[in-house]
C-alpha positions in Angstrom: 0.0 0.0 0.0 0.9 3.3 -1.1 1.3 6.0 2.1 1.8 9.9 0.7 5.2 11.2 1.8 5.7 14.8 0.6 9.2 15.8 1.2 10.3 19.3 2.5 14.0 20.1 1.5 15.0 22.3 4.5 18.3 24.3 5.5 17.7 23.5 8.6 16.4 20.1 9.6 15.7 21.0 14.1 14.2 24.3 13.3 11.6 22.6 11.0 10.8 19.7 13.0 10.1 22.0 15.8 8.1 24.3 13.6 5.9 21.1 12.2 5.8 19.7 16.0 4.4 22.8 17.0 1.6 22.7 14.3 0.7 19.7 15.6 2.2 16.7 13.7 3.9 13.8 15.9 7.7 12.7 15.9 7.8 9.3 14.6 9.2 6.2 17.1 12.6 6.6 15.7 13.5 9.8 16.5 15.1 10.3 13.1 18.5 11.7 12.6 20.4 14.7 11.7 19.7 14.9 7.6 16.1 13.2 7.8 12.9 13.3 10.4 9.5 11.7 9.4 6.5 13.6 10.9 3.2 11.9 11.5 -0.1 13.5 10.9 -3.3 12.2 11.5 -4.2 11.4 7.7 -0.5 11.3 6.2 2.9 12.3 7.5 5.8 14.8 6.1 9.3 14.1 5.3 11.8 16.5 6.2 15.1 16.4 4.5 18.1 18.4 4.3 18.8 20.0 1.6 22.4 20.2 1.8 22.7 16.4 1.4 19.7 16.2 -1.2 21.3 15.5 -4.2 20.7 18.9 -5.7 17.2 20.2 -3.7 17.2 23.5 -2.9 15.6 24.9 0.3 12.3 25.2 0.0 11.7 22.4 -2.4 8.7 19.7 -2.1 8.6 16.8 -3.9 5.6 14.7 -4.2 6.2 11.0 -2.6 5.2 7.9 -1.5 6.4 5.4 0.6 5.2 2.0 0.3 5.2 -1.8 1.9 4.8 -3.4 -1.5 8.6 -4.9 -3.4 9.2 -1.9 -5.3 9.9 -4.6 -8.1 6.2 -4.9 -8.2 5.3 -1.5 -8.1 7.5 -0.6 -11.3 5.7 -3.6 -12.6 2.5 -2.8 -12.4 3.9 1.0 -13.6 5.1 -1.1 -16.6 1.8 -2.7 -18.0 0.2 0.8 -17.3 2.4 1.9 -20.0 5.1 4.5 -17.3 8.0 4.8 -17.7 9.9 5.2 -14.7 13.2 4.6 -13.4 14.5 2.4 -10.0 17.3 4.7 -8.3 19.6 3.5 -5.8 20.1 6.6 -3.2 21.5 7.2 0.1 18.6 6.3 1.7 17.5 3.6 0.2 15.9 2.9 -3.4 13.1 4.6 -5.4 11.2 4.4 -8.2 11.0 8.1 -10.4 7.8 8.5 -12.4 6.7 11.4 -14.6 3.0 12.2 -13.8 1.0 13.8 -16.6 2.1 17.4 -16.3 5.6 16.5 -16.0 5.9 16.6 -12.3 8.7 13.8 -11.1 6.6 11.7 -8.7 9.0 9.6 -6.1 7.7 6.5 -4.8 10.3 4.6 -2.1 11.1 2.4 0.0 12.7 3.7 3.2 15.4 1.6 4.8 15.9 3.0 8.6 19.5 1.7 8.6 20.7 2.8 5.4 19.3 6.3 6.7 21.0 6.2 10.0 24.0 5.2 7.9 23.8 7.7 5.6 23.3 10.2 8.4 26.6 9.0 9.8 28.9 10.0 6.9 27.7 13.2 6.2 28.5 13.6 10.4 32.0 12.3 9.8 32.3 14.4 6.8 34.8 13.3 3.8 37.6 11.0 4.5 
């Protein structure tokens, strides 16, 4: 099942989390970490990321996403005999799937892995070796 994960690229990952806390939405069990903090709300929850790690997001950005509990294998299936293309992408965080949507709007649909994040988290701490 498909779970909608907008994602707000941030400067500055604590201020926002308190921001979003304050509105109302609910840390989730794991705490998150430094680059990356999931936000619950009562019909959906927000990803905050940091930019500076983002692969080329500005501040400000949001990008439409979706986690999901299916094998992403089967969900680029089933976007394959719908006639998408799309594209699997292997990412410090875990994988994805990119889609184009109708108006051209790059739709991300992934699968988070909790230790590749905390990882992840990790080296950009240590900073380059």
């Amino acid at each position: 099942m498909l779970t909608v994960l907008p994602i707000r690229y941030v400067a500055d990952v604590e201020a926002s989390r308190l921001f979003y806390t304050g509105l109302g939405l609910a840390l989730g069990p794991d705490g998150g970490v430094d680059v990356w903090v999931q936000l619950a709300a009562g019909a959906g929850a927000v990803g905050i990321h940091d930019a500076a790690v983002s692969q080329g997001r500005p501040p400000g950005t949001t990008e439409l996403g979706f986690t999901t509990d299916e094998k992403l294998e089967d969900v680029a299936e089933r976007l394959t005999r719908s006639g998408y293309d799309h594209r699997l992408v292997d990412e410090n965080f875990g994988r994805s799937i990119r889609v184009t949507d109708p108006d051209g709007v790059v739709v991300q649909i992934q699968e988070i892995n909790r230790s590749t994040v905390r990882s992840s988290a990790a080296a950009v701490a240590d900073g380059p070796a």
